[in-house]
Short mmCIF file of the C-alpha atoms (twelve columns), coordinates in Angstrom:
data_MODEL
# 
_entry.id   MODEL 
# 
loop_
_atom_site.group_PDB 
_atom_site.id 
_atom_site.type_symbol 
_atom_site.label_atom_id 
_atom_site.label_alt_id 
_atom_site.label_comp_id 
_atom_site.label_asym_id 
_atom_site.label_seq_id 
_atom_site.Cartn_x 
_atom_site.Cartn_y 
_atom_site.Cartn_z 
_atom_site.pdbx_PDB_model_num 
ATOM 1   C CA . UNK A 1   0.000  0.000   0.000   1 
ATOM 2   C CA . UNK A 2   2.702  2.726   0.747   1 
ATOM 3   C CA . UNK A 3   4.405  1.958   -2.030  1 
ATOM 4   C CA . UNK A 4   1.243  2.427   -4.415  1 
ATOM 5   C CA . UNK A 5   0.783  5.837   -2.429  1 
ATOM 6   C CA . UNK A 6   4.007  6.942   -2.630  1 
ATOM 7   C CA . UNK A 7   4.191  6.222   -6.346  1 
ATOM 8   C CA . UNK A 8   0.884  7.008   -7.798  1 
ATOM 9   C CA . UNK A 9   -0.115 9.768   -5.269  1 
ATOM 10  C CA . UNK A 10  3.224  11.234  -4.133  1 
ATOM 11  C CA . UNK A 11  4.798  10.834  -7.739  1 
ATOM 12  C CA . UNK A 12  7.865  9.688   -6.689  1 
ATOM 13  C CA . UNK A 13  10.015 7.790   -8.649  1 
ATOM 14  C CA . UNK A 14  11.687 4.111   -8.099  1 
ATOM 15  C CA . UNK A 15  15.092 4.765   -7.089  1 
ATOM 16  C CA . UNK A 16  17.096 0.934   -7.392  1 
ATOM 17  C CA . UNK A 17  19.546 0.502   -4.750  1 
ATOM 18  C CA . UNK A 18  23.407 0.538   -6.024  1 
ATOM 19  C CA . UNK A 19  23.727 -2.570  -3.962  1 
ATOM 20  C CA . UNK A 20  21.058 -4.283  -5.897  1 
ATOM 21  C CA . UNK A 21  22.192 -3.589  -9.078  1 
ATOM 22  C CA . UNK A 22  24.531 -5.726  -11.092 1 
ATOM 23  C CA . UNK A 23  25.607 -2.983  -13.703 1 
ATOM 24  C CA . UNK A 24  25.270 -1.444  -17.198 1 
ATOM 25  C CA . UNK A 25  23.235 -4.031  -19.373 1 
ATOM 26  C CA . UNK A 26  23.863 -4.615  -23.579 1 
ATOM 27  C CA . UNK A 27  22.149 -1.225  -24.057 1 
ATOM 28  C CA . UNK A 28  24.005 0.981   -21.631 1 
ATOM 29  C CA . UNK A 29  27.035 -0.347  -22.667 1 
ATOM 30  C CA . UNK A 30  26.034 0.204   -26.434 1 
ATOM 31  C CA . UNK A 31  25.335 4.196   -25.588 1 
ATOM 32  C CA . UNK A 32  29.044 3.982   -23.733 1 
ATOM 33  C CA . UNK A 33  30.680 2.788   -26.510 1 
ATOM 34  C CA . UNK A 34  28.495 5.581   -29.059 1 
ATOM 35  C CA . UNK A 35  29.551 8.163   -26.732 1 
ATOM 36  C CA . UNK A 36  33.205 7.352   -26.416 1 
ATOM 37  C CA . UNK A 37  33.844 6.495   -30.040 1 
ATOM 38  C CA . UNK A 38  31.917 10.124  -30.651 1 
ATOM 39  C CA . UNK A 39  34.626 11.724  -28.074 1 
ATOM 40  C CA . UNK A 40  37.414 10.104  -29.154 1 
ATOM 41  C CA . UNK A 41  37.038 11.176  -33.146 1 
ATOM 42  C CA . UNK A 42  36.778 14.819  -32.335 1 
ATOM 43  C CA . UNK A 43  40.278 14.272  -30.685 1 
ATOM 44  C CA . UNK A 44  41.759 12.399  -33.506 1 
ATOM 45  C CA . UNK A 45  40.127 15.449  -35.929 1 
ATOM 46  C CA . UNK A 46  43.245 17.942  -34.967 1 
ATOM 47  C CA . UNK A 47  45.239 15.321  -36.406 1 
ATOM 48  C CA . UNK A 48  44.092 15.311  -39.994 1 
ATOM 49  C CA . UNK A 49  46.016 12.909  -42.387 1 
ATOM 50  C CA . UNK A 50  48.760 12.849  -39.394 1 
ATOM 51  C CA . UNK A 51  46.572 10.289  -37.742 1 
ATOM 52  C CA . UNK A 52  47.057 7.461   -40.079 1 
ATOM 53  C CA . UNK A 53  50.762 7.455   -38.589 1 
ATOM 54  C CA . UNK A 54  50.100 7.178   -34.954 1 
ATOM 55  C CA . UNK A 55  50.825 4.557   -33.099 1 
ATOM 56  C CA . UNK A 56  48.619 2.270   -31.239 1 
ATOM 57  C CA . UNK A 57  49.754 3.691   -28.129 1 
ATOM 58  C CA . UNK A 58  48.917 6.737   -28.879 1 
ATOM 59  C CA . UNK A 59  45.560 6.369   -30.565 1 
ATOM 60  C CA . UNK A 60  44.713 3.909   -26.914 1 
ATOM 61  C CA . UNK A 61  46.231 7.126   -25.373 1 
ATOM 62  C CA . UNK A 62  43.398 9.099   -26.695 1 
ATOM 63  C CA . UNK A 63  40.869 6.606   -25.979 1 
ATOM 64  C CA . UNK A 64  41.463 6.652   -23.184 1 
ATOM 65  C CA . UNK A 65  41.351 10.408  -22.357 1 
ATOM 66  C CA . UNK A 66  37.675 10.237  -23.972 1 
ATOM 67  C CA . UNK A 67  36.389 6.816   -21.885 1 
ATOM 68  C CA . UNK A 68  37.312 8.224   -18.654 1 
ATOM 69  C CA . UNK A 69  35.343 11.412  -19.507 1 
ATOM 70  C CA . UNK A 70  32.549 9.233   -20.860 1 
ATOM 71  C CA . UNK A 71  32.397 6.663   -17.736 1 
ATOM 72  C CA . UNK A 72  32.269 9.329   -15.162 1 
ATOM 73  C CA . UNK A 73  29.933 11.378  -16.958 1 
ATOM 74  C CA . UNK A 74  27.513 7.959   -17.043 1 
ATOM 75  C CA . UNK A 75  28.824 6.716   -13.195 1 
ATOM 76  C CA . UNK A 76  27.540 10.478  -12.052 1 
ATOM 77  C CA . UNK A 77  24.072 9.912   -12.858 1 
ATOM 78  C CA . UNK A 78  23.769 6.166   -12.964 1 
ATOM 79  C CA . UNK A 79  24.446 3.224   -10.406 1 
ATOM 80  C CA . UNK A 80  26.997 1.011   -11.641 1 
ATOM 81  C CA . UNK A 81  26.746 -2.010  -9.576  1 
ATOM 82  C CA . UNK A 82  30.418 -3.319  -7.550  1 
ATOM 83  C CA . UNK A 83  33.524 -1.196  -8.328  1 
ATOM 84  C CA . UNK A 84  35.721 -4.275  -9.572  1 
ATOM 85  C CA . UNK A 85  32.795 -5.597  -12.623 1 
ATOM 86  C CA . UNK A 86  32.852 -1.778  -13.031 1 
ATOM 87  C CA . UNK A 87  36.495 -1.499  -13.748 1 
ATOM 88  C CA . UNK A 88  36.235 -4.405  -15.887 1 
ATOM 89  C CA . UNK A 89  33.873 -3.493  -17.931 1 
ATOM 90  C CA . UNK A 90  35.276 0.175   -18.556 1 
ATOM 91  C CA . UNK A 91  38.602 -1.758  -19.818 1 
ATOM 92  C CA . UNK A 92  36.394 -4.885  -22.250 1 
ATOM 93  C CA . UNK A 93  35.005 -1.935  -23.556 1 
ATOM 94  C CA . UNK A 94  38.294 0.466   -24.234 1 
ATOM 95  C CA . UNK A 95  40.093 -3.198  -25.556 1 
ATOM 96  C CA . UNK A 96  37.109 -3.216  -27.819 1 
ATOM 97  C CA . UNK A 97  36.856 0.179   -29.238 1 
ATOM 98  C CA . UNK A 98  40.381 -0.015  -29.260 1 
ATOM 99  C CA . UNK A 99  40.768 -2.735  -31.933 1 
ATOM 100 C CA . UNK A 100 37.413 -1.468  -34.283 1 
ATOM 101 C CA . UNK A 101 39.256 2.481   -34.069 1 
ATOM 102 C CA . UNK A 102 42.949 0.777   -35.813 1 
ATOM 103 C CA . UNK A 103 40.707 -1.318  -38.330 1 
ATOM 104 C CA . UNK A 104 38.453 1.777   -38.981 1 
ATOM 105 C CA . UNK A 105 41.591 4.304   -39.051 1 
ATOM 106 C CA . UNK A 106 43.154 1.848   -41.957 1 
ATOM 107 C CA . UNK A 107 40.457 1.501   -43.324 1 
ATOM 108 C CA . UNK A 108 39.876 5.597   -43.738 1 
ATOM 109 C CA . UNK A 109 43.618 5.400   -45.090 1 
ATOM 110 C CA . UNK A 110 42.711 3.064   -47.944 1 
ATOM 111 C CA . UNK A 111 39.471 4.443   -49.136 1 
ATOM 112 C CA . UNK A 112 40.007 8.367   -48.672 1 
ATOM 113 C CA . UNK A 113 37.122 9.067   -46.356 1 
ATOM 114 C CA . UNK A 114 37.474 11.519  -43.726 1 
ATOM 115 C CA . UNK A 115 35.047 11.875  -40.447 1 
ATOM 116 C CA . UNK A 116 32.890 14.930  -41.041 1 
ATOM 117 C CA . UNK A 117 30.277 14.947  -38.396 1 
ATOM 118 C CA . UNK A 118 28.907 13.294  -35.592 1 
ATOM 119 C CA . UNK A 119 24.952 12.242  -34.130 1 
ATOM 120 C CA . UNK A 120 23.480 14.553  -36.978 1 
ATOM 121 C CA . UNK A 121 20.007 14.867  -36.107 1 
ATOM 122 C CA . UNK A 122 18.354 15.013  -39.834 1 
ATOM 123 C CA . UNK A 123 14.940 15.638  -41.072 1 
ATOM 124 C CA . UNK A 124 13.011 15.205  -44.551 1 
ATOM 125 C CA . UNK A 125 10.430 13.877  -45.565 1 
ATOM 126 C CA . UNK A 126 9.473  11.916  -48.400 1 
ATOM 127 C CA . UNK A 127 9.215  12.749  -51.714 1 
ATOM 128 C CA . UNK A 128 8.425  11.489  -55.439 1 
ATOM 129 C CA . UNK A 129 11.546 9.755   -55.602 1 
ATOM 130 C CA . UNK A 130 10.482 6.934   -52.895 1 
ATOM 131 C CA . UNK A 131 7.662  5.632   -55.236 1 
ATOM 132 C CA . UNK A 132 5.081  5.194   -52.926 1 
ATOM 133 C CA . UNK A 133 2.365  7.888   -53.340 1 
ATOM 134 C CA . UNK A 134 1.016  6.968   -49.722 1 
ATOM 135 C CA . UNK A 135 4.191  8.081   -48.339 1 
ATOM 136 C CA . UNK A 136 5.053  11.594  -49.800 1 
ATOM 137 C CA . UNK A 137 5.295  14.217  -47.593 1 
ATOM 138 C CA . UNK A 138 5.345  11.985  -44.884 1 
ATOM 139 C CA . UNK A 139 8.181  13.439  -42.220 1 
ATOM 140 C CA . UNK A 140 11.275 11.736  -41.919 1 
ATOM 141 C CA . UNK A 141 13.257 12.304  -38.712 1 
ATOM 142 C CA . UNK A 142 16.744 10.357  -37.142 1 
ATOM 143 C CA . UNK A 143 19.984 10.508  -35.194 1 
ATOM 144 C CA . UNK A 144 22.882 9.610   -37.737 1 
ATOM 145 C CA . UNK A 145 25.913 8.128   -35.651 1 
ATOM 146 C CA . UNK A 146 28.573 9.490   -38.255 1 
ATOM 147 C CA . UNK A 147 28.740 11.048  -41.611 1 
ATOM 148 C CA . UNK A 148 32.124 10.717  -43.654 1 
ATOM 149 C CA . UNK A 149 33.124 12.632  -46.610 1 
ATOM 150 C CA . UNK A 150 35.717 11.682  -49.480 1 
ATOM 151 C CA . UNK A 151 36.890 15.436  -50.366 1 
ATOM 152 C CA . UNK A 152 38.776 14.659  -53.409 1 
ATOM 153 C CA . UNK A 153 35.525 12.888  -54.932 1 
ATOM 154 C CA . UNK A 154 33.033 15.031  -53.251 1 
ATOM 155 C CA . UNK A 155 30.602 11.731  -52.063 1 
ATOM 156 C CA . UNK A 156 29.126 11.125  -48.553 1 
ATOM 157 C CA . UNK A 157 28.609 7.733   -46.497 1 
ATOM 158 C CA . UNK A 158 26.784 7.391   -43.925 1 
ATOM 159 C CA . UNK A 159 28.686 4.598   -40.506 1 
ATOM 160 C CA . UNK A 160 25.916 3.336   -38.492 1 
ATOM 161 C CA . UNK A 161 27.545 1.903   -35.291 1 
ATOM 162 C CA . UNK A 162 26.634 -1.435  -33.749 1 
ATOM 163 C CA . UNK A 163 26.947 -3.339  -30.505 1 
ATOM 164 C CA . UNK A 164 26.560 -6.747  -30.435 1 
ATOM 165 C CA . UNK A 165 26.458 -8.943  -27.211 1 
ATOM 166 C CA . UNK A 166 25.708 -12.290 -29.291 1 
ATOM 167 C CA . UNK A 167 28.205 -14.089 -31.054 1 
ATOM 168 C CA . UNK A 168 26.716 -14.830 -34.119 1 
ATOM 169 C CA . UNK A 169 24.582 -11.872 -36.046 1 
ATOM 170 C CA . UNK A 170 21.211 -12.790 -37.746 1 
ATOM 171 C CA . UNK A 171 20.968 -13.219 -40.957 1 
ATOM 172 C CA . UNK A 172 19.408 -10.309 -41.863 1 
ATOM 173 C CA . UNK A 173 22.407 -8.469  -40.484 1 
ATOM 174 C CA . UNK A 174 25.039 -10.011 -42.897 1 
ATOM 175 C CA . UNK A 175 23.391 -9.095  -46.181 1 
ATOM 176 C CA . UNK A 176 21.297 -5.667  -45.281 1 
ATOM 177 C CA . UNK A 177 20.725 -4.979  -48.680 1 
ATOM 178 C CA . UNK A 178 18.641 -8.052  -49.426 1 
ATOM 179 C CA . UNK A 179 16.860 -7.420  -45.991 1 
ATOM 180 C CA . UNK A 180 16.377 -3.913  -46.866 1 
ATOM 181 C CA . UNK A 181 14.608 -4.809  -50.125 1 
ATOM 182 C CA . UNK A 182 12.463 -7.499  -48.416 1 
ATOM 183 C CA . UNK A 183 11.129 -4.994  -45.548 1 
ATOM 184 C CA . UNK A 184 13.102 -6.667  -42.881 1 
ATOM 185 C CA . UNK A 185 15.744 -4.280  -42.019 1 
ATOM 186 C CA . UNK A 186 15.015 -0.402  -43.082 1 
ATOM 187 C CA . UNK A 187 17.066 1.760   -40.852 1 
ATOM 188 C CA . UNK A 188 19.832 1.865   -43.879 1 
ATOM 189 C CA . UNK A 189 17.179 3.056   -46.248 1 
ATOM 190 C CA . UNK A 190 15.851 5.444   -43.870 1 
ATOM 191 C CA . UNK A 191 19.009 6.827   -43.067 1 
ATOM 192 C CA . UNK A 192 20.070 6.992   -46.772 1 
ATOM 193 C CA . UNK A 193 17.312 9.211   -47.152 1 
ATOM 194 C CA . UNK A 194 18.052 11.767  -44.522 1 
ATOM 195 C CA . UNK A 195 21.971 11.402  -45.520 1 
ATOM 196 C CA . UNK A 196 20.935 12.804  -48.890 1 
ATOM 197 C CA . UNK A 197 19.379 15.625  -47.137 1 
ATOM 198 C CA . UNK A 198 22.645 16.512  -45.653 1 
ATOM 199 C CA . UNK A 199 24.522 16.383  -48.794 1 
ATOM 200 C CA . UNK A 200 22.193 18.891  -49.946 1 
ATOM 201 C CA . UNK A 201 22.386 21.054  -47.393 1 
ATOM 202 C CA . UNK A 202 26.074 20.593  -47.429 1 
ATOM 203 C CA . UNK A 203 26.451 21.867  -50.949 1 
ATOM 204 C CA . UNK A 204 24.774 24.953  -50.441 1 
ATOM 205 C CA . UNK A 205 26.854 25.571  -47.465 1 
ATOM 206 C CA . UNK A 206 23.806 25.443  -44.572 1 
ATOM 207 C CA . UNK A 207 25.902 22.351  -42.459 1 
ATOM 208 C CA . UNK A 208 28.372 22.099  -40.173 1 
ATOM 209 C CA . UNK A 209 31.126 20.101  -39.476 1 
ATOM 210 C CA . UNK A 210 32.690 18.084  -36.460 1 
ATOM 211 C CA . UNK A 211 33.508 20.379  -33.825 1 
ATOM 212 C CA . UNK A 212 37.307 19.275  -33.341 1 
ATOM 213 C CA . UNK A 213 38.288 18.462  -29.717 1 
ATOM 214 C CA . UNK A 214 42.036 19.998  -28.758 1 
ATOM 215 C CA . UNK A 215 44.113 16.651  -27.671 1 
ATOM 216 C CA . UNK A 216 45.951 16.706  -24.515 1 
ATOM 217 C CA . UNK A 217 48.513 14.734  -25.763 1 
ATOM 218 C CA . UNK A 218 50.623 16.963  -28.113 1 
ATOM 219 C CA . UNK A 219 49.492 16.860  -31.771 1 
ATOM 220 C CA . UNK A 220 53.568 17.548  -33.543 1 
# 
């Protein structure tokens, strides 16, 4: 009974005891690793083409630098069960972002793309070029994680980061094109749509870019 009155009549809110709680689940630590890979770019951005030459030392460096900034900000406001599975976690999840960063980082080397800007929020809404007159002018609105930019060839991709907990991804994950096209997975389409947007906006000069983080580590 006082727990009905204190909820429904009082308005408070449930408040789980830190004791009681075991810890960041798959989707806490999915925003973590969104907000550190986020924090961590905008350092690397002062860098330019320098980065591709750093060593893993240095790019863990700055990882670092932007998890411990990330995992107080979330400790702060959140209860994050025993300090030693907390510690733990913090460092699976650096190891991890860690290893994706060097592959991504080579992989930016190879194909020319540069980081340009981070959790756009984007809005459209459809048009005559979806093909579905039930859907025009039907708003469009999302987050995009990252939006990268080839300058020498003037073309835009959209990265759409993922955080897996299960080994093995669904099929639908390993060919998203096919899934796309068969209604089963339409985030990529969606998000194509408001990336065009941005491009548009981008050529007439009404976007903005990454807002570059100083590093503390000496950029020479």
């Amino acid at each position: 009974p006082f727990q009905f009155f204190a909820r429904e009549v009082l308005g408070l809110p449930f408040v789980q005891r830190p004791e009681e709680t075991v810890g960041p689940g798959p989707r806490e630590e999915g925003l973590l690793c969104h907000a550190i890979l986020r924090e961590c770019y905008r350092r690397l951005l002062p860098w330019q083409d320098r980065v591709f030459k750093m060593g893993r030392e240095l790019v863990r460096a700055l990882l670092e630098e932007a998890g411990r900034k990330e995992f107080a900000a979330y400790a702060e406001g959140n209860a994050v069960g025993y300090p030693v599975a907390w510690e733990v976690l913090q460092e699976r999840l650096l190891d991890l972002l860690s290893e994706m960063i060097q592959r991504d980082l080579e992989a930016l080397a190879q194909t020319g793309y540069r980081p340009l800007a981070f959790e756009v929020a984007c809005r459209t809404v459809f048009s005559d070029e979806t093909g579905d007159i039930l859907l025009q002018g039907l708003p469009l609105q999302g987050r995009l994680d990252r939006i990268d930019l080839h300058p020498k060839e003037g073309r835009y991709r959209v990265i759409d980061y993922k955080y897996k907990t299960g080994r093995n991804p669904q099929q639908e994950d390993r060919d998203l094109l096919s899934a796309a096209i068969r209604g089963q997975r339409l985030q990529m389409p969606f998000y194509l749509l408001l990336a065009k947007g941005y491009a548009v906006r981008c050529s007439s000069g009404r976007c903005t870019s990454a807002r570059s983080v100083s590093p503390g580590i000496g950029a020479d």
